[in-house]
PDB file of N, CA, C and O in Angstrom:
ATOM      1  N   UNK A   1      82.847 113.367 100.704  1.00  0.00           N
ATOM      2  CA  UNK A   1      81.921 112.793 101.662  1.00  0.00           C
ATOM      3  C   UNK A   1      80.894 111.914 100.955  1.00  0.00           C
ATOM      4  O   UNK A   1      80.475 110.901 101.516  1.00  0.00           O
ATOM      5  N   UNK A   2      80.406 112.331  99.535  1.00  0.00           N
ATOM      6  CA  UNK A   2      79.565 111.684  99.141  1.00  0.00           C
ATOM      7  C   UNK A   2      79.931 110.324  98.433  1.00  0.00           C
ATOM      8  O   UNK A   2      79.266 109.297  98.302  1.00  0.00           O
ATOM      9  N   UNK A   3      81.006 110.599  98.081  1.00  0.00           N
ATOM     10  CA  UNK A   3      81.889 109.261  97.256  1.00  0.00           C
ATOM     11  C   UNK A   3      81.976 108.193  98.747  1.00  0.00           C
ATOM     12  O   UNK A   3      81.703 106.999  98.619  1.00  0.00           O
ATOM     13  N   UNK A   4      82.322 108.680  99.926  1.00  0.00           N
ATOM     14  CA  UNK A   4      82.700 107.891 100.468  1.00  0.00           C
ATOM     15  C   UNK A   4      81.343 107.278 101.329  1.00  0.00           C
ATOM     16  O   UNK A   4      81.629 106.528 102.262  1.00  0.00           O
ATOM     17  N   UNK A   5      80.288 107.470 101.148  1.00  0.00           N
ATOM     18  CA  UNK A   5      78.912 107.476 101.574  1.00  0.00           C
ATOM     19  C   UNK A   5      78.304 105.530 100.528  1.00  0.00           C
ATOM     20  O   UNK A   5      77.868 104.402 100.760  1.00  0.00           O
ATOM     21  N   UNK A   6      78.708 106.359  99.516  1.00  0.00           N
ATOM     22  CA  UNK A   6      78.221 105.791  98.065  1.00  0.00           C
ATOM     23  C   UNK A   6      78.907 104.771  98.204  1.00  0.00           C
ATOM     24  O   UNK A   6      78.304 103.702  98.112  1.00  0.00           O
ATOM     25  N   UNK A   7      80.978 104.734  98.576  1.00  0.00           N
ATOM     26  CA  UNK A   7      81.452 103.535  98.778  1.00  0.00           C
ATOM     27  C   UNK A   7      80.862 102.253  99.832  1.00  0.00           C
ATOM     28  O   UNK A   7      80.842 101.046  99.587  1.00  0.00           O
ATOM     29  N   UNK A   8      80.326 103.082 101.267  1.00  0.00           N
ATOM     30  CA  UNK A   8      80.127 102.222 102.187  1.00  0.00           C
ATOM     31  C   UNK A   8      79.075 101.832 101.714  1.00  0.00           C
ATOM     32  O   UNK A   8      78.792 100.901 102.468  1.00  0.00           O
ATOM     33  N   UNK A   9      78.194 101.907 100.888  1.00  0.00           N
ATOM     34  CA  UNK A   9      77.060 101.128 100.989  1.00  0.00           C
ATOM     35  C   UNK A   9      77.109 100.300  99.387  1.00  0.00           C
ATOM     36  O   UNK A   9      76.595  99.227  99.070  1.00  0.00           O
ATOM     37  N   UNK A  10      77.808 101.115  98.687  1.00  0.00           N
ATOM     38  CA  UNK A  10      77.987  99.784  97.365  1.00  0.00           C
ATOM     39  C   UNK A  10      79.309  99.065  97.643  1.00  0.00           C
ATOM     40  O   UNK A  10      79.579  98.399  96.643  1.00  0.00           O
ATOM     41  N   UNK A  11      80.353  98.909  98.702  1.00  0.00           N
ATOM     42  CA  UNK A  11      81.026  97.694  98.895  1.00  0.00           C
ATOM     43  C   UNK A  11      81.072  96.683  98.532  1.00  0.00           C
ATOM     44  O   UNK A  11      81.766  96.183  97.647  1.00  0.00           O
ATOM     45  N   UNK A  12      80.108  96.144  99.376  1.00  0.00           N
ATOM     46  CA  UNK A  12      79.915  94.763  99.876  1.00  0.00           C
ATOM     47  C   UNK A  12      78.285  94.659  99.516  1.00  0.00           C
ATOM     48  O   UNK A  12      78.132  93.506  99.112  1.00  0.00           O
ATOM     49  N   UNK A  13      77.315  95.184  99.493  1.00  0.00           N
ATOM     50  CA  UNK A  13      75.694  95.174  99.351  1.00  0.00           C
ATOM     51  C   UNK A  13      75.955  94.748  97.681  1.00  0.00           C
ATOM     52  O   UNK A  13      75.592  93.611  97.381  1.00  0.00           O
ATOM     53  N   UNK A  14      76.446  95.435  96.800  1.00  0.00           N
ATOM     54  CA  UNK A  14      76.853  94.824  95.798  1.00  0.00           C
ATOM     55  C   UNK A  14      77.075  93.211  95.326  1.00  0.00           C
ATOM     56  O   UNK A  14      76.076  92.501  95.210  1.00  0.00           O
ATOM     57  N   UNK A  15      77.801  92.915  95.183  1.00  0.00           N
ATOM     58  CA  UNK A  15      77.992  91.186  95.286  1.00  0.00           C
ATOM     59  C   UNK A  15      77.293  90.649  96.407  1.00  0.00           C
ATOM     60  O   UNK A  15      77.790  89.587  96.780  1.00  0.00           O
ATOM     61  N   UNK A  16      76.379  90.998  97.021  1.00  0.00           N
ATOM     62  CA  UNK A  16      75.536  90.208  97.879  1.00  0.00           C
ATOM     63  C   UNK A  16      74.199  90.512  97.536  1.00  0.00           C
ATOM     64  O   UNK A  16      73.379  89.953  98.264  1.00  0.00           O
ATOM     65  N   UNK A  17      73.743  91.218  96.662  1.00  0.00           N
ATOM     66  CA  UNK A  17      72.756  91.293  96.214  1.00  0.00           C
ATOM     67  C   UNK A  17      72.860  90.601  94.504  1.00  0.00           C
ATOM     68  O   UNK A  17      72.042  89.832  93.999  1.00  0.00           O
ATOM     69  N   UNK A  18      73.931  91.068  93.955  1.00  0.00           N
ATOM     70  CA  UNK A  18      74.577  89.665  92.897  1.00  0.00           C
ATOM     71  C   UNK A  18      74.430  88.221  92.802  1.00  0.00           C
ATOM     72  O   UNK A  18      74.031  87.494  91.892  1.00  0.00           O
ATOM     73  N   UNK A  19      74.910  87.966  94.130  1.00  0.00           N
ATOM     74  CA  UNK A  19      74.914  86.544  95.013  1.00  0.00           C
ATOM     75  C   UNK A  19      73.431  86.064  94.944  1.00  0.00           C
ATOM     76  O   UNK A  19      73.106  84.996  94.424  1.00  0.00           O
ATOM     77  N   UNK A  20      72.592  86.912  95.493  1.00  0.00           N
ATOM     78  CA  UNK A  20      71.562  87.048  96.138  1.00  0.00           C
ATOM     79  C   UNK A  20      71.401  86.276  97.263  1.00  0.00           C
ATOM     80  O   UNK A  20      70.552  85.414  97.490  1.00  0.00           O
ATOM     81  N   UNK A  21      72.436  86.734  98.041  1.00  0.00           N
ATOM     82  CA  UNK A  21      73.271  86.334  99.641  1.00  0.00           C
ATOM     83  C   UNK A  21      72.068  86.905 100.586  1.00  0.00           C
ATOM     84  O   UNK A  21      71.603  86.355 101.584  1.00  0.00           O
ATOM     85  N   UNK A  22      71.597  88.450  99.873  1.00  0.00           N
ATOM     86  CA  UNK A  22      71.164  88.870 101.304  1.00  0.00           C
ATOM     87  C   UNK A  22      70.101  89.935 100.093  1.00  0.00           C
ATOM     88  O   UNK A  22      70.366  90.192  98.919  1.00  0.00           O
ATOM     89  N   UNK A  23      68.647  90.458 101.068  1.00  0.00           N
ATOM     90  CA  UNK A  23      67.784  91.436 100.395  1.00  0.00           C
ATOM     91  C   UNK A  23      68.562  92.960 100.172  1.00  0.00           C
ATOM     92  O   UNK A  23      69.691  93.040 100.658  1.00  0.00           O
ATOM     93  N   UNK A  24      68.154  93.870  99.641  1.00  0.00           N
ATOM     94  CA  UNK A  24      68.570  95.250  99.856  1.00  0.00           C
ATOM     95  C   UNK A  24      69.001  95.945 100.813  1.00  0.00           C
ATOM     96  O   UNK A  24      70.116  96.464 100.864  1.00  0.00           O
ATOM     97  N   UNK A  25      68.281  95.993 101.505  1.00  0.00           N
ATOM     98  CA  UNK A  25      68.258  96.756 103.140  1.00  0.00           C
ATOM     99  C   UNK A  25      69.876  95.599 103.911  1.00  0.00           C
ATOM    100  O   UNK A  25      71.078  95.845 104.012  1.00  0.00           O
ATOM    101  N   UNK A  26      69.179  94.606 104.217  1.00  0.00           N
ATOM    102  CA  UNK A  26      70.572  94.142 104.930  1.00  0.00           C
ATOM    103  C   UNK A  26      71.632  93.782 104.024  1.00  0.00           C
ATOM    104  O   UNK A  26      72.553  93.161 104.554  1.00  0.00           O
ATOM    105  N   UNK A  27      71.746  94.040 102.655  1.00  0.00           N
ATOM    106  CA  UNK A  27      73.093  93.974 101.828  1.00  0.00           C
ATOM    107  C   UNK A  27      73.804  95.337 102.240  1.00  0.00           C
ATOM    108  O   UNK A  27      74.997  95.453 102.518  1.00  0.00           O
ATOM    109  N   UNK A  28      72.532  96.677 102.222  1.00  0.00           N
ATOM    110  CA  UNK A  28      73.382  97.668 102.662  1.00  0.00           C
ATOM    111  C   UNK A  28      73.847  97.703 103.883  1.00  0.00           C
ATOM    112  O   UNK A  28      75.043  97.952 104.033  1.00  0.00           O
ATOM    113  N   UNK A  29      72.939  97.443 105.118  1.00  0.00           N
ATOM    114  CA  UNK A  29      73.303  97.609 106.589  1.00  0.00           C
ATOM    115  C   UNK A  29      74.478  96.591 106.892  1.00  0.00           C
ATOM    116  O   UNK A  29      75.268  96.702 107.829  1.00  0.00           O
ATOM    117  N   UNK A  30      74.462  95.451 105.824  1.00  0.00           N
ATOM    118  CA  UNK A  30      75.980  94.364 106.333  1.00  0.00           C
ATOM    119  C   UNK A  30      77.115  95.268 105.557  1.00  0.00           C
ATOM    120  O   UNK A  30      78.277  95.067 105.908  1.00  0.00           O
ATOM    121  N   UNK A  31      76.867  96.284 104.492  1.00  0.00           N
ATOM    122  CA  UNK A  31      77.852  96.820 103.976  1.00  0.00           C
ATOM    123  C   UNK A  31      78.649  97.671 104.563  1.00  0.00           C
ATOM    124  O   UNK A  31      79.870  97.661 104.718  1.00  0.00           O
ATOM    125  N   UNK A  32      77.714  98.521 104.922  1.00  0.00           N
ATOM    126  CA  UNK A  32      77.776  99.934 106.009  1.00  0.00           C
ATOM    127  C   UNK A  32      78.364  98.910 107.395  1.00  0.00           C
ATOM    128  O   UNK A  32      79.546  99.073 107.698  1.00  0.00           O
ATOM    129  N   UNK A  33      77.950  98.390 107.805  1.00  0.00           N
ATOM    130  CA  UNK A  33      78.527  97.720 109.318  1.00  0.00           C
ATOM    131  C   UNK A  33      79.874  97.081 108.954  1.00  0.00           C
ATOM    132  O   UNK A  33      80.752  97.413 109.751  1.00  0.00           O
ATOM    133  N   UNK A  34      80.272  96.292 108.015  1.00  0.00           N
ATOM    134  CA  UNK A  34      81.774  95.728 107.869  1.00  0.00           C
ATOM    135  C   UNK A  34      82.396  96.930 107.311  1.00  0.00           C
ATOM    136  O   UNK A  34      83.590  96.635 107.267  1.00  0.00           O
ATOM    137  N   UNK A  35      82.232  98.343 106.776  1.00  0.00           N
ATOM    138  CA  UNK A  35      83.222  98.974 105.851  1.00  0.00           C
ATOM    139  C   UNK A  35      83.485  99.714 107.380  1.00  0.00           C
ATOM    140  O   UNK A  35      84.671  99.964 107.591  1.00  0.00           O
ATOM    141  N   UNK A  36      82.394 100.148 108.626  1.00  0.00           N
ATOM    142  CA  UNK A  36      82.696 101.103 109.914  1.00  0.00           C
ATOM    143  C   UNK A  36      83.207  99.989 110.831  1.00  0.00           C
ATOM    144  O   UNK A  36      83.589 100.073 111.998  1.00  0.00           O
ATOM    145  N   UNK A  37      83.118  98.850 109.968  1.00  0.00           N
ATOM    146  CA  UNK A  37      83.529  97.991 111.427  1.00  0.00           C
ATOM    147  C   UNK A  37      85.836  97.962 111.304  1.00  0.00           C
ATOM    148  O   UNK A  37      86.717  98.006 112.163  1.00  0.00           O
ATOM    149  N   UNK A  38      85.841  97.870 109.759  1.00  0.00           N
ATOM    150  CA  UNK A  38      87.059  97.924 109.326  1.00  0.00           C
ATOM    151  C   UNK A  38      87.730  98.879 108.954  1.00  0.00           C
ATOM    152  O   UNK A  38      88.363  98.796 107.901  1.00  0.00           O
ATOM    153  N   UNK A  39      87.759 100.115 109.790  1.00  0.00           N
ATOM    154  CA  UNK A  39      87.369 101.898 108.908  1.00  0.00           C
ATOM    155  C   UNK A  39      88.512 102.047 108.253  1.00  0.00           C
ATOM    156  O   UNK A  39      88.430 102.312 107.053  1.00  0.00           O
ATOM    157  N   UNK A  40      90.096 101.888 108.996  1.00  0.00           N
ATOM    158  CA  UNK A  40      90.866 102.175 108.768  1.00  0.00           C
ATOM    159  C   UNK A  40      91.267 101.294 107.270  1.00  0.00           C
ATOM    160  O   UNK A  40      91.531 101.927 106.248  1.00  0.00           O
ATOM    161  N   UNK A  41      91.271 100.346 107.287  1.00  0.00           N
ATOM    162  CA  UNK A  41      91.518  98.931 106.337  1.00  0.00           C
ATOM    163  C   UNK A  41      90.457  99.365 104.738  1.00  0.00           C
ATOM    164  O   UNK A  41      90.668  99.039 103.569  1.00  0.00           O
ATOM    165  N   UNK A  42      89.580 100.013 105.205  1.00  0.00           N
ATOM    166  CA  UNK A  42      88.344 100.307 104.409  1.00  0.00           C
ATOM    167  C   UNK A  42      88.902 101.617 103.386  1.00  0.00           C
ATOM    168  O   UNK A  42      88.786 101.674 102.162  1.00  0.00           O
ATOM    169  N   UNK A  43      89.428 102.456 104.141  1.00  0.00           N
ATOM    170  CA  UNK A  43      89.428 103.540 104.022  1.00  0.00           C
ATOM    171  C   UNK A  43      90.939 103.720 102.952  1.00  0.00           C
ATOM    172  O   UNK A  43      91.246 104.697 102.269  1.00  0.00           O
ATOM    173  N   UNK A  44      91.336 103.021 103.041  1.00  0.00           N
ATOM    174  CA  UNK A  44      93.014 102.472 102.492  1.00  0.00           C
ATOM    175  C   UNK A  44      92.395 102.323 101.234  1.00  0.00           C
ATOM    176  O   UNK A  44      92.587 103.118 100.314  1.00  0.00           O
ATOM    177  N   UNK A  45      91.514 101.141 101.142  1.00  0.00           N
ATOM    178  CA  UNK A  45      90.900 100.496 100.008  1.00  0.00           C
ATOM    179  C   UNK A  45      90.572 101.185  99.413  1.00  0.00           C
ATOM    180  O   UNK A  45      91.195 101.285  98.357  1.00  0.00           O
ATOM    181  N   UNK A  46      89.412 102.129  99.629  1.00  0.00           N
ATOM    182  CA  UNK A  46      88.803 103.066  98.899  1.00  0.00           C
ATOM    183  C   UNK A  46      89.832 104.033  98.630  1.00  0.00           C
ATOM    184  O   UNK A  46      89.543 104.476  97.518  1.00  0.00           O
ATOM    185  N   UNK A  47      90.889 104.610  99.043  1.00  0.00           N
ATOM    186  CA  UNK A  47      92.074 105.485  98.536  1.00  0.00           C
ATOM    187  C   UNK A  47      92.830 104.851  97.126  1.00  0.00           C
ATOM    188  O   UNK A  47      93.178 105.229  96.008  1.00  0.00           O
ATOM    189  N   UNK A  48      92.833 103.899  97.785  1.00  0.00           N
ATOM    190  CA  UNK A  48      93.911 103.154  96.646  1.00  0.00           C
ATOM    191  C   UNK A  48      93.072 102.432  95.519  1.00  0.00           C
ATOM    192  O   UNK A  48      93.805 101.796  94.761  1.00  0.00           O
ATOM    193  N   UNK A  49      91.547 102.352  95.167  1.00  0.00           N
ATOM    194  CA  UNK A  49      90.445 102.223  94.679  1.00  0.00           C
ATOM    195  C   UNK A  49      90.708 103.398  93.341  1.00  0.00           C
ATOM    196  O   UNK A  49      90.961 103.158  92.160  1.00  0.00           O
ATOM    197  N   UNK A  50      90.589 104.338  93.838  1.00  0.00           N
ATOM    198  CA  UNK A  50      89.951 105.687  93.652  1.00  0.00           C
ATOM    199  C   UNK A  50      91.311 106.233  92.803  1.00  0.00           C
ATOM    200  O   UNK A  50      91.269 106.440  91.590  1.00  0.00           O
ATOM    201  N   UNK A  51      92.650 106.455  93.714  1.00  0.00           N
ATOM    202  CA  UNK A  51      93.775 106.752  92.676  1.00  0.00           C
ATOM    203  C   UNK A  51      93.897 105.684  91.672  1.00  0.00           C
ATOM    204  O   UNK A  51      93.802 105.985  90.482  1.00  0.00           O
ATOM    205  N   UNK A  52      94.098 104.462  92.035  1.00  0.00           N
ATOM    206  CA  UNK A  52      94.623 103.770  90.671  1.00  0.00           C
ATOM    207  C   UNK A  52      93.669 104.030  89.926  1.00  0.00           C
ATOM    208  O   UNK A  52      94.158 104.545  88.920  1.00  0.00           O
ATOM    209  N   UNK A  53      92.351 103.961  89.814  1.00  0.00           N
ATOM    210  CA  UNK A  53      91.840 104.049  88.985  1.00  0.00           C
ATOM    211  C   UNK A  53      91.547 105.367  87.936  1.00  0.00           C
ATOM    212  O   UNK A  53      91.105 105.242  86.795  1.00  0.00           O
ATOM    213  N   UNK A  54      91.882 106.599  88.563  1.00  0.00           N
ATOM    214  CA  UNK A  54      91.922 108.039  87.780  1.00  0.00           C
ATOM    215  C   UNK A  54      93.630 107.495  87.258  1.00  0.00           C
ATOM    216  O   UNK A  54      93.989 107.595  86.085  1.00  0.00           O
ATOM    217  N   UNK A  55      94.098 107.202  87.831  1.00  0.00           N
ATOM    218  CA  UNK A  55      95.952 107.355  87.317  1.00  0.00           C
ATOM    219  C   UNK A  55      95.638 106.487  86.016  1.00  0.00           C
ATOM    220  O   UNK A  55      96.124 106.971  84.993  1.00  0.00           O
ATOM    221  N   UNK A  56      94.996 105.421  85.865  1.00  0.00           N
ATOM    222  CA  UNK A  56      94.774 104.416  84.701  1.00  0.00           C
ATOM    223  C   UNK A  56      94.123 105.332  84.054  1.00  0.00           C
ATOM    224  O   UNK A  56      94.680 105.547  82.978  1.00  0.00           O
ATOM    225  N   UNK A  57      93.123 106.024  84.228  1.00  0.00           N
ATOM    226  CA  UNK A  57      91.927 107.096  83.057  1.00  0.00           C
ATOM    227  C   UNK A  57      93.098 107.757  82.394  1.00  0.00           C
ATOM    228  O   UNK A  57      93.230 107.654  81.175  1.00  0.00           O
ATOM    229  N   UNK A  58      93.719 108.244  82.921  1.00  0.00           N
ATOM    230  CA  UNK A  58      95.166 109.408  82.636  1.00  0.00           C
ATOM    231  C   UNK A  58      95.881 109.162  82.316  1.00  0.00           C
ATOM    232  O   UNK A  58      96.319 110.011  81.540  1.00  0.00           O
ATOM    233  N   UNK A  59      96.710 108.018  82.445  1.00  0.00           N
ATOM    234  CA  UNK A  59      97.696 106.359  81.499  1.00  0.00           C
ATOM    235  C   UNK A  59      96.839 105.365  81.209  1.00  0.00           C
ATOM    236  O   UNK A  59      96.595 104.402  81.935  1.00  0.00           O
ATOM    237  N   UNK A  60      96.165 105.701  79.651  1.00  0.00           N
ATOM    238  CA  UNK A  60      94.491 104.833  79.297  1.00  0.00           C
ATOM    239  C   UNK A  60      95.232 103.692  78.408  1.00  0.00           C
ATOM    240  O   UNK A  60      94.445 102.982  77.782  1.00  0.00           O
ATOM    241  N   UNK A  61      96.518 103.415  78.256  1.00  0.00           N
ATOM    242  CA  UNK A  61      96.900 102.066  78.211  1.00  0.00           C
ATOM    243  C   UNK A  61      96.970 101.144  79.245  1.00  0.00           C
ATOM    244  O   UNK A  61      97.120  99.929  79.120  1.00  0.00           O
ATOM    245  N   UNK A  62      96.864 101.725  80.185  1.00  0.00           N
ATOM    246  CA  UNK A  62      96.554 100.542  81.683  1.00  0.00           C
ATOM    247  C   UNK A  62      95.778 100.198  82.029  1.00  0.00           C
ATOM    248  O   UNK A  62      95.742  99.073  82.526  1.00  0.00           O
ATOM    249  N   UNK A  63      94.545 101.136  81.936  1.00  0.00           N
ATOM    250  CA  UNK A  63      93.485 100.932  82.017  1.00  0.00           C
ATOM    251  C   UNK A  63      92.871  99.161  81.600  1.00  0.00           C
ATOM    252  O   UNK A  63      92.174  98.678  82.492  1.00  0.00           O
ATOM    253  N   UNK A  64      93.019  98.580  80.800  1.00  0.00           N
ATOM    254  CA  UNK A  64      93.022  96.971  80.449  1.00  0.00           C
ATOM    255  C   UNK A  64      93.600  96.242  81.569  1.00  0.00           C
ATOM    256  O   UNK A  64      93.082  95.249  82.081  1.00  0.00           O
ATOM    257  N   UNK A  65      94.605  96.733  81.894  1.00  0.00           N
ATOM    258  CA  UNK A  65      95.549  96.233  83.054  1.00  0.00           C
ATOM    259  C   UNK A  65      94.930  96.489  84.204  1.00  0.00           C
ATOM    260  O   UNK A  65      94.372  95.540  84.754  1.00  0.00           O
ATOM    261  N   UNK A  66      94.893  97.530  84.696  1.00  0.00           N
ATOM    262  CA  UNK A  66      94.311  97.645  86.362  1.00  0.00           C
ATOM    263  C   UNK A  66      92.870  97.121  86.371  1.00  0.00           C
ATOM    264  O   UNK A  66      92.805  96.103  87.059  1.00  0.00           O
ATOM    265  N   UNK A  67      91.609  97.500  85.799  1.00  0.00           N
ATOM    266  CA  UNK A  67      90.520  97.144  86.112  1.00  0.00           C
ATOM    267  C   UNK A  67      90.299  95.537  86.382  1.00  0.00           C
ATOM    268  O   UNK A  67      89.767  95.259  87.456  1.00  0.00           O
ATOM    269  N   UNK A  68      90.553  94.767  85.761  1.00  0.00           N
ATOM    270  CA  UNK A  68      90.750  93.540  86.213  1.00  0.00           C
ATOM    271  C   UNK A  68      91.194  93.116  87.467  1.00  0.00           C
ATOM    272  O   UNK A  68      90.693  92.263  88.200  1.00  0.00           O
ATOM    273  N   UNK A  69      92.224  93.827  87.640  1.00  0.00           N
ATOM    274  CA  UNK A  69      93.142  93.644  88.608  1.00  0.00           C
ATOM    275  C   UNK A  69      92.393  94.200  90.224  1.00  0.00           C
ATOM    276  O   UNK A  69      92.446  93.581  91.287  1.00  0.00           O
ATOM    277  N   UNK A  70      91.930  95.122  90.046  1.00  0.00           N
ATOM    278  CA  UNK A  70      91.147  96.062  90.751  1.00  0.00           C
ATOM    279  C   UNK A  70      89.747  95.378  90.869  1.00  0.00           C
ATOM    280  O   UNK A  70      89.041  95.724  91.816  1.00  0.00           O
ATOM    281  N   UNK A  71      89.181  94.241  89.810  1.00  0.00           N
ATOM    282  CA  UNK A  71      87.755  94.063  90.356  1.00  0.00           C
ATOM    283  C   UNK A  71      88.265  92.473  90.472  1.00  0.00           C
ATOM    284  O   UNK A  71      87.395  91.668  90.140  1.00  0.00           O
ATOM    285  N   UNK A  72      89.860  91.756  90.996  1.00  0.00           N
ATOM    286  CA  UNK A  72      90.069  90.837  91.220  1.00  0.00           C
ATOM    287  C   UNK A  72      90.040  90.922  92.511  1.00  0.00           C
ATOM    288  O   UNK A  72      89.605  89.971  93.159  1.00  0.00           O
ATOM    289  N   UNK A  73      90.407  91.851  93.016  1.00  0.00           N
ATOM    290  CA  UNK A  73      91.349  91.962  94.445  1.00  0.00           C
ATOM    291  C   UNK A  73      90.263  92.648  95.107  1.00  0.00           C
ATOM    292  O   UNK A  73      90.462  93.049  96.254  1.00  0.00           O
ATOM    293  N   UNK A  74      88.904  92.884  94.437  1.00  0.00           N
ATOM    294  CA  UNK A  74      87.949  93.497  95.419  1.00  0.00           C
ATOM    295  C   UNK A  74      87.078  92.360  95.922  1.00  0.00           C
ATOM    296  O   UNK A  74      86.479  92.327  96.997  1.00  0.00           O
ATOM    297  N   UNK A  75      87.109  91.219  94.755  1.00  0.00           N
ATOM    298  CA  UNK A  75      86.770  89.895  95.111  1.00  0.00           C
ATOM    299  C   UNK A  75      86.885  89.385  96.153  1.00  0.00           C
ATOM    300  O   UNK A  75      86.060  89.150  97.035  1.00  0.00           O
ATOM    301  N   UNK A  76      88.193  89.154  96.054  1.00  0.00           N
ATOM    302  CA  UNK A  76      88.703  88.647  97.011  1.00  0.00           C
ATOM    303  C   UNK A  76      88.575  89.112  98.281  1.00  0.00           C
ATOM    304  O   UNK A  76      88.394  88.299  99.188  1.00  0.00           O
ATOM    305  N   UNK A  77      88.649  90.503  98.550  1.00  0.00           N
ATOM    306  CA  UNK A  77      88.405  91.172  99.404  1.00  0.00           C
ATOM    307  C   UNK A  77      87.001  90.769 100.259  1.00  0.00           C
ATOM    308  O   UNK A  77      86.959  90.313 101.402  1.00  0.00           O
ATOM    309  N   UNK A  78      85.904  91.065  99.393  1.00  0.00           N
ATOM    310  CA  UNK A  78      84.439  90.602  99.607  1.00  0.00           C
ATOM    311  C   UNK A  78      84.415  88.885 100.103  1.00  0.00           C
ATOM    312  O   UNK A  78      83.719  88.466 101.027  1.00  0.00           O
ATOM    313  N   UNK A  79      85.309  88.061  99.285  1.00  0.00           N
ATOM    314  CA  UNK A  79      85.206  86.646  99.981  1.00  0.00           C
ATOM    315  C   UNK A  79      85.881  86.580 100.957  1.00  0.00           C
ATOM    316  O   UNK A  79      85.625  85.561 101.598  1.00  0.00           O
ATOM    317  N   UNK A  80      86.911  87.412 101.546  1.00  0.00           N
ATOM    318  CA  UNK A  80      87.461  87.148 102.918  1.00  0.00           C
ATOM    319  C   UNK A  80      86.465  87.597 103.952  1.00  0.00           C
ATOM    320  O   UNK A  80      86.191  86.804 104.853  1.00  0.00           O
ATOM    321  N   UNK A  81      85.861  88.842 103.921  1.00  0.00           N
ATOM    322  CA  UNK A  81      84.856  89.417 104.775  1.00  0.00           C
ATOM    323  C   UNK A  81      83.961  88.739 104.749  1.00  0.00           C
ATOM    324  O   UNK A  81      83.773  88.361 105.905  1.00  0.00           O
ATOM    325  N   UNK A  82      83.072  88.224 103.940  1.00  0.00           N
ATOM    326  CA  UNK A  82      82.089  87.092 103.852  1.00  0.00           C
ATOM    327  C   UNK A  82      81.721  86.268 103.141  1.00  0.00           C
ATOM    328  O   UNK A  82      80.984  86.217 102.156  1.00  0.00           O
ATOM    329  N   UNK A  83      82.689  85.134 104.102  1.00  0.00           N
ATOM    330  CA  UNK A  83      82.910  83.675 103.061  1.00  0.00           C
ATOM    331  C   UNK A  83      81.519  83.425 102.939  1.00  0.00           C
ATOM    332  O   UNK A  83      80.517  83.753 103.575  1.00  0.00           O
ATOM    333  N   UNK A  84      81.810  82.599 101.717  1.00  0.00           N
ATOM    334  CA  UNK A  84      80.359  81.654 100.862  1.00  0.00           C
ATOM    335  C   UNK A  84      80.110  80.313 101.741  1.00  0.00           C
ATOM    336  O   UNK A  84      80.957  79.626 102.313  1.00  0.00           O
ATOM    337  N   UNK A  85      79.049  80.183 101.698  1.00  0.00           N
ATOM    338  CA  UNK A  85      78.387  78.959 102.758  1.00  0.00           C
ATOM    339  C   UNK A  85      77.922  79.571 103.939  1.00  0.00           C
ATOM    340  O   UNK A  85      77.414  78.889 104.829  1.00  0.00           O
TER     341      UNK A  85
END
């Protein structure tokens, strides 16, 4: 519960406070509102987040391999939900 607390609000509030897209408060409340607005889609993410990344700790030659890969595709993720401009 708490991991998944911690996910909805460092999502997306993350790279928008990076950006400096948006203040604190509404980086989290736009975070929290697109991760409940997309629960199911969200909820995938954060599964498949969460295993690859212990399965890489545990096969720590991949580890080089997935994290990249994993903070490519979260990118992307974040620029589809909220394009720049």
């Amino acid at each position: 519960f708490i991991a998944f607390l911690l996910y909805c609000v460092s999502a997306f509030a993350v790279p928008l406070l990076c950006e400096r897209r948006a203040g604190l408060v509404n980086a989290v409340a736009a975070s929290v509102r697109i991760v409940f607005g997309n629960f199911a889609p969200a909820l995938l993410w954060a599964a498949l987040l969460g295993m690859l990344t212990i399965a890489s700790v545990l096969l720590l030659p991949l580890l080089p391999l997935t994290l990249p890969w994993l903070a490519y595709a979260s990118r992307a993720l974040y620029r589809q939900a909220l394009p720049p401009g």
